[in-house]
Structure formats: structure tokens, C-alpha cells
N, C-alpha and C positions, 0 to 999 in steps of 0.2 A: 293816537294814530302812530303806528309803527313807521319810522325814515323809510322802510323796505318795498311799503305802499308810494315813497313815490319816486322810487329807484324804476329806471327803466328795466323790462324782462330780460332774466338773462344777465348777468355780469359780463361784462367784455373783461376776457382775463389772456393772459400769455404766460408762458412758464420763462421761467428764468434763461431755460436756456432756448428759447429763441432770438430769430434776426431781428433788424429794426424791420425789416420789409414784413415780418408774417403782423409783429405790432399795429403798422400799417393798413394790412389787410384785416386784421381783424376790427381796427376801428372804421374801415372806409362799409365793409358786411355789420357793422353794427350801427352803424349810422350816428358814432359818437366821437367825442374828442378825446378822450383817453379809456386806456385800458389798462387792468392793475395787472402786474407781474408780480405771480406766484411762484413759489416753491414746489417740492416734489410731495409737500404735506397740502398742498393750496391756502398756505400761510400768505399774506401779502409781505410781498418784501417790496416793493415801491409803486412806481405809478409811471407811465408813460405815456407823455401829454401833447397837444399839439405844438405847444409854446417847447417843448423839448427837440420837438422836431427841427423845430424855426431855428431856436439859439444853438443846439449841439450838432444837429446832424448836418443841417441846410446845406451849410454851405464849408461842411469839412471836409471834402474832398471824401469822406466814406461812403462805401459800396452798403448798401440796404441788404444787399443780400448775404453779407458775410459778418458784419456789425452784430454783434451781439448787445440786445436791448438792454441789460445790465449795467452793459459800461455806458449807457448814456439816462437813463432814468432816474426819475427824482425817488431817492429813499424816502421810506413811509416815516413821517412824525407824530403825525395824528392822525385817526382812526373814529369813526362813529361805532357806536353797537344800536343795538334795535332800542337800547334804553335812553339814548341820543335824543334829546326833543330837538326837533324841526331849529328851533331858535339857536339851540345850544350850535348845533349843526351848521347854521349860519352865521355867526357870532366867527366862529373857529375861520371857516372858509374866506370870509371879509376881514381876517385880521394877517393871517396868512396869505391871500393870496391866493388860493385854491379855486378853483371852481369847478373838481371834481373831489371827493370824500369817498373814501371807500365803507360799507356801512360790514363789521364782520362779527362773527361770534366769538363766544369767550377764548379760543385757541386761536383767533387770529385768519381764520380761514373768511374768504369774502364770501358774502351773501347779496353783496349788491353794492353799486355805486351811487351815489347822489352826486349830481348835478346843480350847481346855481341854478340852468336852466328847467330842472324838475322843479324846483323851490321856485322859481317865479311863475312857472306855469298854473300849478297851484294857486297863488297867492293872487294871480290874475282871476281864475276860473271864480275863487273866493268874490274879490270884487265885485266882477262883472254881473253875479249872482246880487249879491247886495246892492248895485246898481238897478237891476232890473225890478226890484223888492221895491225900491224905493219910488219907484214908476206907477205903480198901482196901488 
């Protein structure tokens, strides 16, 4: 099973040169915690997270609407591709500290993000299944 199956639809992405407010906006319309910021190739060049919000912007006295998301974003270290097993994927995110992964293809460009919370949802639906199996 490909990590992209359980990436939600749609990558929440921002270009490099946006504010924090569009970053913002686009994770509050995507209904997630972070969103990757891309290049003019839609290379990932980092990630812009809730916890970036908390510790860099909170309470910096910066305007959201003039802030460019670059100067506060976590550069990209690690990366998943579709060849990523689920485990590998997790391994990586509970070792770092992640709990979002951006999943991209061989040039870099995203194709989707993974979630801790896609991986436990999963992993719950897993159970729950085998739970109900075990009932009859």
C-alpha cells in the first residue's frame, strides 16, 4: 500500500513566497496542521507547522499579513516517497519529532503529506476490524 493512500486529498502546499496569514488560511480550508511550502518547481523546501505558529510567530509581535512563511518554517530533513513503507514513515516521524511528513516524488515535488494522525486512523480502523472478527 502506497503512504499516498493514506495522505489526505489534496496536499495543503503554499509557495515560498507567501505570508504566514495565506499558510494560515490554507491550513484552517484544509482542515490540517501544517502545510508544505514550495518552490516555483513545487519542490518542497520546508513545512509550516502548528507548533511553528505557537513557538516563532505567537507571540513575536509579527503582522501575519506581511511575515513571510520562509523566515519562520521548519526546513525539509526528511522526506517520504511512495516507496516509504508506512513503518518506515513512522519510525522517521517518532524519532524526529514530526507529525507531519511530506510524501514526494523523485524531483522533490510533493504528492501528499502524511499525518501521525492518517497512521493512527488507519491503524485504529485495522484494529477495530480485528476486534469485531474476534466477536463472532
Amino acid at each position: 500500500m502506497s503512504l499516498l493512500e493514506w495522505c489526505d486529498e489534496g496536499p495543503a502546499t503554499v509557495s515560498v513566497l507567501a505570508t504566514v496569514e495565506d499558510a494560515i488560511q490554507m491550513m484552517l480550508a484544509k482542515d490540517v496542521g501544517a502545510v508544505a511550502v514550495i518552490d516555483e518547481h513545487g519542490v518542497v523546501a520546508g513545512m509550516f507547522t502548528e507548533r511553528d505558529i505557537l513557538a516563532k510567530f505567537a507571540l513575536s509581535g509579527r503582522d501575519a499579513h506581511t511575515t513571510p512563511v520562509r523566515e519562520l518554517m521548519s526546513p525539509m530533513v526528511e522526506m517520504a516517497t511512495e516507496e516509504t513503507t508506512a513503518a518506515e514513515a513512522f519510525k522517521v516521524m517518532l524519532e524526529r519529532h514530526y507529525r507531519h511528513l511530506p510524501v514526494v516524488d523523485d524531483h522533490g515535488k510533493v504528492l501528499g503529506i502524511l499525518s501521525i494522525r492518517n497512521i493512527l486512523e488507519a491503524r485504529i480502523d485495522d484494529l477495530l476490524a480485528e476486534l469485531e472478527s474476534r466477536k463472532h
